[in-house]
C-alpha positions in Angstrom: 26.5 50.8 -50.4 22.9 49.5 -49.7 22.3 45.7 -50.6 20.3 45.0 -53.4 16.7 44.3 -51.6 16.0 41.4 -54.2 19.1 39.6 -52.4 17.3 39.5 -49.3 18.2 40.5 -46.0 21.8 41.2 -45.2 21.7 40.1 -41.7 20.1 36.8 -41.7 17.8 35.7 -38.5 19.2 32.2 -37.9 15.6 30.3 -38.3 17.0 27.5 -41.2 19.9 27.2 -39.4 18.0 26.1 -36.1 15.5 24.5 -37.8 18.8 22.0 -39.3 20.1 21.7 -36.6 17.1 20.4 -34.7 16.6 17.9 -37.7 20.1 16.7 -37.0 19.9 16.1 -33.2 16.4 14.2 -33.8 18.3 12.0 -36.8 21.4 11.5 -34.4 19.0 10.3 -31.3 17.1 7.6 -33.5 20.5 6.5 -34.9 21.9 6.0 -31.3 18.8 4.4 -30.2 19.1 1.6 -33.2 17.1 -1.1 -34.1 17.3 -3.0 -30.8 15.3 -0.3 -29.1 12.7 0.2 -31.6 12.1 -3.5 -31.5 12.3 -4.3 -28.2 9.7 -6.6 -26.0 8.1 -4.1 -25.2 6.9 -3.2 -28.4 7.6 -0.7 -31.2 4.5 1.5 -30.3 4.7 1.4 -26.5 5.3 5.1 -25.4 8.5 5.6 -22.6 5.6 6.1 -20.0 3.5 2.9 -20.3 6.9 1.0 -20.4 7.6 2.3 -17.1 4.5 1.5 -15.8 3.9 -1.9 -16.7 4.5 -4.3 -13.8 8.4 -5.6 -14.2 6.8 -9.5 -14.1 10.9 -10.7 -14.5 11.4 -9.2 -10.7 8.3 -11.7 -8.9 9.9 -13.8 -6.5 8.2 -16.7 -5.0 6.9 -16.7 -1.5 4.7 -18.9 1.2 2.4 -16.6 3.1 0.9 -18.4 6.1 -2.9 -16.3 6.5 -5.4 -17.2 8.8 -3.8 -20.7 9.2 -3.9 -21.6 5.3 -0.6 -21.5 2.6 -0.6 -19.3 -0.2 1.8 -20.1 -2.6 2.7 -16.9 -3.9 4.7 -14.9 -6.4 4.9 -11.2 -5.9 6.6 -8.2 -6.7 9.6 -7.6 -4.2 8.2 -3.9 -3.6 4.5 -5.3 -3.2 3.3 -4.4 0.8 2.1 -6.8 2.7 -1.0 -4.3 3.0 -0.8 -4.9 -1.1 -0.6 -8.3 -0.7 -3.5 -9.7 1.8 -5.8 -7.1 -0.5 -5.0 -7.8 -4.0 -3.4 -10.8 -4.5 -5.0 -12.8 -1.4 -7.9 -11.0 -2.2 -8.6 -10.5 2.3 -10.5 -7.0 2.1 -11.2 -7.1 6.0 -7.8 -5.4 6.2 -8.5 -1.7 5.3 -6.0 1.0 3.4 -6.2 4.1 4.9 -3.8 6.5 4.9 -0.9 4.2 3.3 1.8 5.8 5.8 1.5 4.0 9.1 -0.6 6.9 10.6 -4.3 5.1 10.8 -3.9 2.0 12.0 -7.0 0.9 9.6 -4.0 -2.0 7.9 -3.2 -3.7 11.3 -2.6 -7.1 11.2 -1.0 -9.7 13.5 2.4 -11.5 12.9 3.8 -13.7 14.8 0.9 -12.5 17.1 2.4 -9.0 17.4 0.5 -6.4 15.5 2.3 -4.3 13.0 0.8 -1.8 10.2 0.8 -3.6 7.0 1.3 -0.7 4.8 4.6 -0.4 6.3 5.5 -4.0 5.7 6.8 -5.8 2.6 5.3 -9.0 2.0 8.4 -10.8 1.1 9.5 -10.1 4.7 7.0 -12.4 6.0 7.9 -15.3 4.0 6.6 -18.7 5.8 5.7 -16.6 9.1 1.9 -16.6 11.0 0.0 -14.1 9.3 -3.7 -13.1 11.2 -6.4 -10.3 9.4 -9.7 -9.6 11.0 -11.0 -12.7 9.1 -9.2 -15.2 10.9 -10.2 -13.8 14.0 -13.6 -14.4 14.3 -16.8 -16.0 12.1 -20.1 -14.1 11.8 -21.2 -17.1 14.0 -18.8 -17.5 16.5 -17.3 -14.2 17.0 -13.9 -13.0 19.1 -14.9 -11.8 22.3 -13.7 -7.5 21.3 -15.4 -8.4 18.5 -18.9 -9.6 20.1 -17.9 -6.4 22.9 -17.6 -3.7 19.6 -21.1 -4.6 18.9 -22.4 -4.7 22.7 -20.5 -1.1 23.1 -21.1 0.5 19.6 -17.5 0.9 18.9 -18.2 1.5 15.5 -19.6 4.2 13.6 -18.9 3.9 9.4 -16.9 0.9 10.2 -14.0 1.7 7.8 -11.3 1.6 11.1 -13.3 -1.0 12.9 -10.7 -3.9 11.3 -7.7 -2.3 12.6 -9.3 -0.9 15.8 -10.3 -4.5 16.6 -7.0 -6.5 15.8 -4.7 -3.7 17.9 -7.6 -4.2 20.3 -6.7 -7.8 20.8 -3.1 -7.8 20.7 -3.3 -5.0 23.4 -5.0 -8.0 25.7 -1.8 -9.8 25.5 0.7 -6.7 25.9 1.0 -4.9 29.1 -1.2 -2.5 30.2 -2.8 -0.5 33.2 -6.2 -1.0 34.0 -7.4 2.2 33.7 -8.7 3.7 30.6 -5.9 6.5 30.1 -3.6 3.3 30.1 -5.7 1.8 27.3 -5.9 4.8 25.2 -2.1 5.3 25.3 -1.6 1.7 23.7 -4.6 2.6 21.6 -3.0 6.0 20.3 -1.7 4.4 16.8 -5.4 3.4 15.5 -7.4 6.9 14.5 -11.1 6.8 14.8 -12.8 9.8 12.3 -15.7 9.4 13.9 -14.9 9.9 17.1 -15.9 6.4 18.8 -13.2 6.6 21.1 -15.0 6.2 24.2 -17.1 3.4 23.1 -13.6 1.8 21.5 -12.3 2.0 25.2 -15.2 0.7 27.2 -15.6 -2.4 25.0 -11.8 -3.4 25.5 -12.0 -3.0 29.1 -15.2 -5.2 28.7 -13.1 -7.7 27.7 -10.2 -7.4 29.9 -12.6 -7.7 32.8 -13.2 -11.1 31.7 -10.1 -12.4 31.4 
């Protein structure tokens, strides 16, 4: 027997029913959430991605980092870089970010008078220890002797890597080393020049290490 077509269909598509159902889940999540969620600190209209980007301020744990000879009383982020750190917070912009992976060289800084890439570096691992950047190496009147050789040699081009070129520079006076150039280089390898001022980088090290 056919259905009576002003009953409708007899083999229903299953729309109202998902469309319920879908109401129901959403009711059921809100209930589970509750009140305490809605009203949270971080605000009823914050969205789940700005809470997750704001800076967790609860986490900052204070630390003493010893730049250039000075204190700075400081509170930081336990995931802040050192890199981070001497840039933002310190506000030192000599330091340069480059790639962000310990592949440049453009971060290097000296700690306990051994250079390391600051990028790589938490600053809350340096806590109270000697901290040098390219500022406290020399003064536009009385400059480091790489420094004064960079200019002499042209060992800089756009000057982005010049920071980090300079401070491995100077901590390769102190390291050992053969005197010949290939020696240099080898120690050299970590700090990339994109412009290509590798000989010039070279001959104004060995400048200096003549003089020594």
């Amino acid at each position: 027997m056919r259905d009576d077509p002003q009953s409708g269909p007899s083999n229903p598509t299953g729309r109202p029913f998902l469309q319920t159902a879908r109401g129901t889940t959403a009711a059921a999540a809100v209930a589970e959430c509750g009140p305490a969620h809605l009203n949270s600190t971080h605000g009823q209209n914050a969205s789940p991605v700005e809470i997750a980007d704001r800076p967790n301020i609860d986490r900052a744990v204070p630390i003493t980092l010893r730049i250039n000879g000075k204190d700075h009383q400081l509170r930081v982020d336990p995931r802040t870089t050192l890199l981070d750190c001497i840039r933002e917070t310190v506000a030192l912009t000599g330091t340069k970010k480059g790639c962000d992976h310990g592949q440049c060289g453009a971060c290097t800084v000296h700690v306990n008078d051994r250079r390391v890439n600051s990028c790589l570096s938490l600053a809350l691992m340096h806590d109270g220890e000697e901290i040098t950047t390219i500022e406290g190496l020399g003064t536009p009147d009385t400059l480091h002797p790489l420094q004064a050789a960079f200019v002499a040699c042209d060992g800089y081009q756009c000057g982005y890597c010049t920071s980090g070129q300079i401070m491995s520079g100077v901590a390769l006076l102190k390291e050992p080393c053969g005197p010949d150039d290939a020696a240099v280089k080898e120690l050299m390898s970590g700090n990339i020049c994109r412009c290509g001022a590798y000989a010039n980088i070279v001959a104004a090290i060995q400048q200096v290490r003549k003089n020594i």
